[in-house]
N, C-alpha and C positions, 0 to 999 in steps of 0.2 A: 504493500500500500504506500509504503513510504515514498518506495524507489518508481513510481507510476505517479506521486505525487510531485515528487523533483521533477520527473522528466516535462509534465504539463506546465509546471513554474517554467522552464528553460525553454519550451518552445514558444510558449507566452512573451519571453521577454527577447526570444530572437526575432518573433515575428514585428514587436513593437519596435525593435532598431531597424531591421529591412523596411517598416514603413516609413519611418521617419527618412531614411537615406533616400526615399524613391519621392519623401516630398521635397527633402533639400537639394534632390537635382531636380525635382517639377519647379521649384523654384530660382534655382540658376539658369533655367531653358528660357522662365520667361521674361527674367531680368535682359538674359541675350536678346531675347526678341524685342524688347520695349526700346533699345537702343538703338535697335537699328529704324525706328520709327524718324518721321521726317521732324517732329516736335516734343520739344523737350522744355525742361522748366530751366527760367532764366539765371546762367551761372553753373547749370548743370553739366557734369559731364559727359562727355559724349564723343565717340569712338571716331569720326565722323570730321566732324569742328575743327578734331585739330588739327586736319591739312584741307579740308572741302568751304568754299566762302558757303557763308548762309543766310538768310532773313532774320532778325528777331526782332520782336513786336515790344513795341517800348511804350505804347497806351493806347488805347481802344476808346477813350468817350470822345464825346463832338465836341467844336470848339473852346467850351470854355467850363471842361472837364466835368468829372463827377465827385462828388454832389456839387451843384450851381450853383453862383453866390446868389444869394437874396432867396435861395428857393427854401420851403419851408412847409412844403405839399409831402406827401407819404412818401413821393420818391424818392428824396433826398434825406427825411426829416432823422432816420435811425442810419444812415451816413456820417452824416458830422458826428456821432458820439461813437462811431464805427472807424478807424483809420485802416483797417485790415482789407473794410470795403472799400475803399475809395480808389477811383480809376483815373490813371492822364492824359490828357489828350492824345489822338487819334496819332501816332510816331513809329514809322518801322525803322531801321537800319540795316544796311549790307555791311557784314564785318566778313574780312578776307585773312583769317587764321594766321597762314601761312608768311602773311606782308605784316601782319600787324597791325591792320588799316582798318575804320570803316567810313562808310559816309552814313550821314543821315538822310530822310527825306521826309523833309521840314523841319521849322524849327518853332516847335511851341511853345505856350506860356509854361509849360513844364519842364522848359528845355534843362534848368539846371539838375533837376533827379534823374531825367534823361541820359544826359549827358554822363554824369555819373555811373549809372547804370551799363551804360554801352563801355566807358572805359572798364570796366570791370567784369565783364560778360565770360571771359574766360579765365579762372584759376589759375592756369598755368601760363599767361602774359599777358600783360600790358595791351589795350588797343589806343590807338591815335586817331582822332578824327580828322580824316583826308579832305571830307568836302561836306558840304548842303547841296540838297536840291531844293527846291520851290516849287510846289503844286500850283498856290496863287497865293490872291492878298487880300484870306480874310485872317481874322485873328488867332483861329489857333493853329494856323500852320506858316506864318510868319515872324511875329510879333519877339519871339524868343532869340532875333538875334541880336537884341539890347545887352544879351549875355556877353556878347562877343566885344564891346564896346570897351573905353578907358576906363567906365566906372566899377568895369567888374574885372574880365579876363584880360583886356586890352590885346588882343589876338592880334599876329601878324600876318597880314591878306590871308585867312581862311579862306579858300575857293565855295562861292557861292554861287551855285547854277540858277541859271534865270530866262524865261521865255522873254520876247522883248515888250511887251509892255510894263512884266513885273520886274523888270532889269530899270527900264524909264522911270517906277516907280518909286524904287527904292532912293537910285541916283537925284530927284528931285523935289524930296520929302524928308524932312528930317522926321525923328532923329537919323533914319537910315542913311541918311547924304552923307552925315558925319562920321557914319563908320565906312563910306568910301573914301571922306578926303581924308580920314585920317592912317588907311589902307587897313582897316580890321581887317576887311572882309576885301577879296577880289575876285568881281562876277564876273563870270563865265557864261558867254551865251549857249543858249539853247535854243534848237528850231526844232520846229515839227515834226515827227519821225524821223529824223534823226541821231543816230546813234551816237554813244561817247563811250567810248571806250576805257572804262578805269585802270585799267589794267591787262595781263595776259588772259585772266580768268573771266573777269566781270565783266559787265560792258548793259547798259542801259538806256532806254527808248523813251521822250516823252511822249505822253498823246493824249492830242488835245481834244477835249472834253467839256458840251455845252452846260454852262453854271452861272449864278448871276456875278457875273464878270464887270463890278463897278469900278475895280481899280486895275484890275490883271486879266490878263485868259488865266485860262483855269488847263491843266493839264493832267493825265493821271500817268504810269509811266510801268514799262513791262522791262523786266533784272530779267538776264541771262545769264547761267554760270556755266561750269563744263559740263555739269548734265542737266542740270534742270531750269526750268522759265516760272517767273512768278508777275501777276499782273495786279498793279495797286492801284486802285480807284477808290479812294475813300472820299471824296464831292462829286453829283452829276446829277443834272436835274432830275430828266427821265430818259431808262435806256433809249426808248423809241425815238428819243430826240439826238443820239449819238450817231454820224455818220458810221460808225462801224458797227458789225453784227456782233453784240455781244456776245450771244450762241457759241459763234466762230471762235471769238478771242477767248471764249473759256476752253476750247476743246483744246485748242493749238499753244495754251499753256501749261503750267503742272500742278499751280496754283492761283488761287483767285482771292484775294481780297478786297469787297469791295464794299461799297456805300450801303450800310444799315441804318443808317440816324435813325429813322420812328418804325417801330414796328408795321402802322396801321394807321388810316385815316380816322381822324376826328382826338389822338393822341394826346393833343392840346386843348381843352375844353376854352372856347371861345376866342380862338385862331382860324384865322383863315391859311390853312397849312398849305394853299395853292400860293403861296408867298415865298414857303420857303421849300420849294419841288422837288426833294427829293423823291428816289422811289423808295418806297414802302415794300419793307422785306417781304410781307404775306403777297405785293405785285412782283416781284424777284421772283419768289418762290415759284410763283404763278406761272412768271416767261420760263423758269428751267425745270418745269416738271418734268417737262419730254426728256430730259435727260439721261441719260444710264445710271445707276447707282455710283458705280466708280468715278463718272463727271461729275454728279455732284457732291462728291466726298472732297474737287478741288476746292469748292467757292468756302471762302469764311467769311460770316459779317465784319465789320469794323464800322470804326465814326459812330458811335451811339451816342443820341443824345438822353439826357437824363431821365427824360420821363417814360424811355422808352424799356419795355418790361423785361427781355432778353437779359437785360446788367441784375437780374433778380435770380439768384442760383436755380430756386425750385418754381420760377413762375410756368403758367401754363404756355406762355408766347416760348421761352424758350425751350422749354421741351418738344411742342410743336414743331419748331424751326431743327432742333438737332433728330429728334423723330423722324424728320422728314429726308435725313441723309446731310445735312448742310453744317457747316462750322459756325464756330462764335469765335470767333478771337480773344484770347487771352495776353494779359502783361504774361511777356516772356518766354512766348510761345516762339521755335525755332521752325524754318526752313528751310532745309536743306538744298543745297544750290547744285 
């Protein structure tokens, strides 16, 4: 009895280490699989990063971030005493690993945690920001390069790209004039699909995109690296109003991020939201049902504006939208180029 008793204890406790071994390697298979995923958390490591350039998402809400000054409605109200929630304005960057480099694309009123953030993005070095691009000239994708000015960094011609009216804009408006004559900044023109080349690896397209354009065009702009293509449009009225097939431009790229600001019409209780025209993600959704599941696992929303319910972890708007096969952009979400 005894020796019948032993033996059941010892196969008892051989079977309990074989399980445990067959979940610590179920567990290393899917740690290897997660990393080879195109998005990772900001600062994370990643097998990947340290020789391939890539996207990362440096804030997701609309111009004048989340939660909004003055705002004091349910959307915002449990944000201000929440800092864990609060999101920065709409800011991606290309950072090139291997050079040390990134550029940003725009520069927002959150440029200095930005900033920050992008030099720091990888543990094992240092990045340098090489350039700005410029979508256009409303304020949260401009406005931040006051950072670059005497009062703060006092930068030496930073390359700042610019389509030509937000080039004329800058040049004959202060403050921004002042950080031409004093050479902070040194813009760089941009024309219309045309390409700029940053390097051996990277190289990038603007394209210009109908928006209410009172001081600049407005432009959104498609990153190629040695394998893969990302297309960023976070401002545009309504697709149907773009000279190009949106359709098209998502198949023919790898990635899509673009203009979420409001979920749905009527967002705004007592707006006339045909004012400020973007499309409405549940009208997005609508133009790329026809899609294949794997096209639309490219597109992520970006640019939300505050009252828009998506920035809500368990609302029903954004379960809907990822239900439906589509991304939400996160702070710190990586792309792999």
């Amino acid at each position: 009895m005894k020796s019948t008793y032993l033996n059941t204890v010892w196969a008892r406790l051989l079977a309990t280490i074989l399980l445990l071994v067959w979940l610590a390697t179920g567990l290393i298979f899917y740690s290897c699989e997660k990393k080879e995923d195109s998005k990772i958390g900001l600062g994370a490591q990643h097998t990947l990063t340290e020789n391939m350039p890539f996207v990362v998402v440096l804030g997701i809400a609309q111009d004048a971030g989340y939660p909004q000054a003055g705002c004091k409605k349910d959307c915002c109200k449990e944000v201000w005493d929440r800092p864990d929630k609060r999101r920065l304005v709409s800011c991606i960057a290309i950072v090139d690993p291997k050079e040390s480099m990134a550029w940003m694309i725009d520069a927002t009123p959150d440029f200095r945690d930005q900033l920050q953030r992008l030099e720091n993005v990888l543990p094992s070095r240092a990045i340098k920001l090489a350039g700005i691009f410029l979508t256009h000239a409303h304020i949260g994708h401009y406005t931040g390069l006051v950072h670059l000015g005497r009062e703060v960094m006092g930068s030496k011609e930073t390359p700042v790209y610019a389509m030509p009216r937000m080039r004329s804009f800058l040049e004959d408006n202060g403050p921004w004039s002042q950080l031409v004559g004093l050479k902070n900044i040194a813009i760089r023109n941009l024309a219309a699909d045309s390409t700029v080349i940053l390097n051996g690896r990277v190289k990038i397209t603007p394209m210009p995109v109908p928006h209410r354009d009172e001081f600049s065009e407005t432009v959104g702009f498609k990153i190629e690296g040695p394998q893969k293509s990302l297309l960023f449009i976070p401002d545009i009225d309504k697709w149907r109003l773009w000279e190009k097939d949106v359709i098209k431009e998502v198949r023919q790229t790898d990635y899509s991020l673009l203009d979420g600001s409001f979920y749905q019409n009527g967002e705004i209780p007592g707006r006339d939201m045909s004012e400020i025209p973007h499309p409405f993600i549940m009208e997005s959704m609508e133009i790329f049902k026809a899609l294949s599941t794997t096209q639309k696992t490219k597109i992520h929303f970006i640019h939300f504006n505050h009252t828009n319910p998506v920035l809500l972890e368990n609302s029903g708007a954004r379960k809907n939208v990822m239900g439906s096969g589509f991304g939400i952009c996160e702070e710190g979400e990586v792309f792999v180029l």
